[in-house]
C-alpha positions in Angstrom: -10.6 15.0 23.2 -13.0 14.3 25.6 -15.6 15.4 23.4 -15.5 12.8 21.7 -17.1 10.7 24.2 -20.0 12.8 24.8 -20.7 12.4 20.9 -20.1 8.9 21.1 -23.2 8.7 23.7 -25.4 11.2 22.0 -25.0 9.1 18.7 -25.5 5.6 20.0 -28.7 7.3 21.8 -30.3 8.9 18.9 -29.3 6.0 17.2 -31.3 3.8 20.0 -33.9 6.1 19.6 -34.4 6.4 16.4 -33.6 3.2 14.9 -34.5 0.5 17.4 -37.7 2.4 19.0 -39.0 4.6 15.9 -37.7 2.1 12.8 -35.7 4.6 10.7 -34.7 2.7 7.5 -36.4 -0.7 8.6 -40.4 0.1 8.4 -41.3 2.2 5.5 -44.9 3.3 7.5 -43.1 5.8 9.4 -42.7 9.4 7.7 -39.3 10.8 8.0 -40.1 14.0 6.2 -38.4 17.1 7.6 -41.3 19.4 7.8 -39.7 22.3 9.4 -36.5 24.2 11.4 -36.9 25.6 14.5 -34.4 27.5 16.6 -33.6 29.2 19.6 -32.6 33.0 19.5 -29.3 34.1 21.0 -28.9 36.1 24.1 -28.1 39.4 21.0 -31.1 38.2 19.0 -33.6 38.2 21.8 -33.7 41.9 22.5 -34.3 42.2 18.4 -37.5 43.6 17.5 -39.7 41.2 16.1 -40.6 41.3 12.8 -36.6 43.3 12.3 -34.7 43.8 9.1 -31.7 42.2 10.6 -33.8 38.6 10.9 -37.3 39.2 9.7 -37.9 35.3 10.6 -37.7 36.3 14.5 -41.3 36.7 16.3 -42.1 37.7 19.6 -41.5 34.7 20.7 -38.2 34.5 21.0 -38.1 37.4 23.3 -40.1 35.2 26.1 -37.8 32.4 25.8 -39.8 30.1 23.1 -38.2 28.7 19.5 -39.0 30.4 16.6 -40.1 28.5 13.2 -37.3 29.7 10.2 -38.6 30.7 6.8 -36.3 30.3 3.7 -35.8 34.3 4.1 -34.1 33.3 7.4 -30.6 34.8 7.3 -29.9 33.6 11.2 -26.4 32.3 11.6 -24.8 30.4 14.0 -21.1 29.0 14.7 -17.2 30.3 16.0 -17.1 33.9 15.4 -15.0 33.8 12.1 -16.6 31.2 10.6 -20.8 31.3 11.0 -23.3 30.0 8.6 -26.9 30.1 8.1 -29.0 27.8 9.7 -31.5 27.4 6.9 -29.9 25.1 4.7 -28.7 25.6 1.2 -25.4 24.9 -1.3 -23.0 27.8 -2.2 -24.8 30.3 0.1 -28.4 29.8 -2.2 -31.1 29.0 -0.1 -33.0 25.4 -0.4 -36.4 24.3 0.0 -37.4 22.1 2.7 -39.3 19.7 -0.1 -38.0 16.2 -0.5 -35.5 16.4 2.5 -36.2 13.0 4.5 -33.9 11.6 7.2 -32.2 8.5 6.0 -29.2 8.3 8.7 -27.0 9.6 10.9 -23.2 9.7 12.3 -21.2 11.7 14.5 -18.0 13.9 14.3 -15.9 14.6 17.5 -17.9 17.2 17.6 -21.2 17.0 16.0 -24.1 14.8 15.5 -25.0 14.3 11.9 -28.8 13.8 10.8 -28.6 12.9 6.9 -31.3 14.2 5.0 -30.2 12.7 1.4 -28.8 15.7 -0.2 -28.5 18.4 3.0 -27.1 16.9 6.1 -28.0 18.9 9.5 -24.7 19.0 11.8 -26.3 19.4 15.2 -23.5 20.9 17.9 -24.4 20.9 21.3 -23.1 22.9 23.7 -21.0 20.8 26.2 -20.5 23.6 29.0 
């Protein structure tokens, strides 16, 4: 799979950055708090009305080509067509706070970076083509 190189790079370079440059895990001044989720509206989602009862987290920005900050009322969903979840994170379908969610690692799958956040992890999957 040659995906699995371009995970292999994107790991060992958040890795770079974030553990050699930024001291995640070795200096305890930093603040690894996650403090919010941001995300980029689909080509679908863009011509939504902001403020719509389909994703009432949308504003107008994401009409003009800017990230939007999710809400725990975001039901935005992203994934292969038979099997998308939400982006705002939560166990069982429930939705979950932000509070107490601090990055403590991360690792890689052939095909997505893992950010560990104690007891969520966010599986970022970028788009290779």
């Amino acid at each position: 799979m040659p995906e699995v190189r371009e995970y292999s790079i994107h790991y060992r370079h958040a890795q770079y950055v974030l553990v050699e440059k930024l001291g995640l895990g070795q200096n305890q001044e930093n603040n690894w708090t996650l403090l919010a989720l941001f995300a980029d509206a689909t080509d679908k989602e863009a011509g939504i009305s902001p403020g719509s009862s389909l994703w009432p987290c949308l504003t107008d920005k994401h009409g003009r080509g800017f990230v939007d900050k999710l809400d725990i009322s975001c039901t935005l969903t992203r994934g292969q067509t038979a099997n998308q979840t939400r982006i705002w994170p939560g166990t069982q379908g429930a939705p979950e706070a932000l509070d107490g969610l601090v990055l403590s690692g991360l690792s890689y799958t052939p095909r997505a970076l893992i950010l560990q956040f104690g007891r969520l992890d966010l599986e970022v999957w970028f788009s290779l083509w």
